[in-house]
C-alpha positions in Angstrom: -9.9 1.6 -10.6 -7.2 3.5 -11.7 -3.7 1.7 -12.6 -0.2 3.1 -12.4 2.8 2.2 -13.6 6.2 3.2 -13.0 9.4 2.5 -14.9 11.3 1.6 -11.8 11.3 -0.3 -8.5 12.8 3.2 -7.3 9.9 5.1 -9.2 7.3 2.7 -8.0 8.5 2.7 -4.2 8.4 6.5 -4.0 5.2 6.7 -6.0 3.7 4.8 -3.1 5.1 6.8 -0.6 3.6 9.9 -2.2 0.6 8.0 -2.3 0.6 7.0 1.4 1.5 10.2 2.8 -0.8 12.5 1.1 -3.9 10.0 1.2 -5.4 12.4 3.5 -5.6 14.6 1.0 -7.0 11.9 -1.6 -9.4 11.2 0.9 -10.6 15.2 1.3 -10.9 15.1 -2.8 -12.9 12.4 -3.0 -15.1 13.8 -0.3 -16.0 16.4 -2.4 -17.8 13.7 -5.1 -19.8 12.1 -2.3 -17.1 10.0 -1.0 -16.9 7.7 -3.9 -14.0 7.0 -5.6 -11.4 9.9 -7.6 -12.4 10.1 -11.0 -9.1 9.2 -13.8 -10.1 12.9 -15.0 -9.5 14.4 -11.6 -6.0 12.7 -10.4 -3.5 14.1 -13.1 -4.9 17.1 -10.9 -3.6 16.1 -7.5 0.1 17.2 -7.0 2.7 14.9 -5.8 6.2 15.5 -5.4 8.8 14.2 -7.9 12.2 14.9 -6.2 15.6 14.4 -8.3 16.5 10.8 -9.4 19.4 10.2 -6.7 17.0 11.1 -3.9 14.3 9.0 -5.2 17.4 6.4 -5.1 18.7 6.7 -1.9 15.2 6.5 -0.5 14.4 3.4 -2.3 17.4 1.9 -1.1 16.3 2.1 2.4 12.0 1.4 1.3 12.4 -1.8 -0.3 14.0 -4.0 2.3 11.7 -2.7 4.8 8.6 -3.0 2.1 9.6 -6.8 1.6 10.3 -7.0 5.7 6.4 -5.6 5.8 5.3 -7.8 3.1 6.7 -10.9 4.9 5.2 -10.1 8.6 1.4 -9.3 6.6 2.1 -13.3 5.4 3.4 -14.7 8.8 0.3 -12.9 10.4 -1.9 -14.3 7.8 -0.8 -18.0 8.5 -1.1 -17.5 12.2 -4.4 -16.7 11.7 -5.1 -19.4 9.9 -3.7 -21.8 12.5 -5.8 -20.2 14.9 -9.0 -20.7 13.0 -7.9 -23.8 12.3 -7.3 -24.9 16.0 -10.1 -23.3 17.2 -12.0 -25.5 14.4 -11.0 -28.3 14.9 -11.4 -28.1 19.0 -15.1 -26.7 18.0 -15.7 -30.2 16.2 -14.6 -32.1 19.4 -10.7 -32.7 17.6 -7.9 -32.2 19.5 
């Protein structure tokens, strides 16, 4: 596992864009060693793009609300789920 850290929320929500959009390419690297995992020697090697600070800005400033918006639907699906399962349970076990 390879951690990174950023300096910024702006940093950090580009640096997972760059991520995302290029993990295509990740995945073709890591092909290469037998589909297991990117080595930490072989990732300073992969390029990603760094634009200027005020564009890294701006884009952040339209990324985060929809990252939390995101972040919030993944836990309103995860306790919907649960209800389900729970419903479904408790019907199972002759509950109503």
């Amino acid at each position: 596992m390879l951690a990174l850290r950023t300096e910024s929320e702006t940093d950090r929500m580009w640096l997972l864009h760059e991520l995302r959009s290029k993990s295509g390419e990740l995945v073709a690297t890591t092909q290469g060693e037998q589909a297991r995992a990117m080595s930490r020697k072989k990732f300073p090697k992969f390029s990603l793009s760094w634009p200027a600070e005020e564009v890294r800005e701006r884009f952040a400033h339209v990324a985060v609300p929809l990252h939390a918006r995101a972040l919030a639907a993944l836990q309103e699906n995860h306790a919907l789920r649960e209800l389900v399962v729970s419903e479904m349970t408790g019907r199972a076990n002759g509950e109503r």
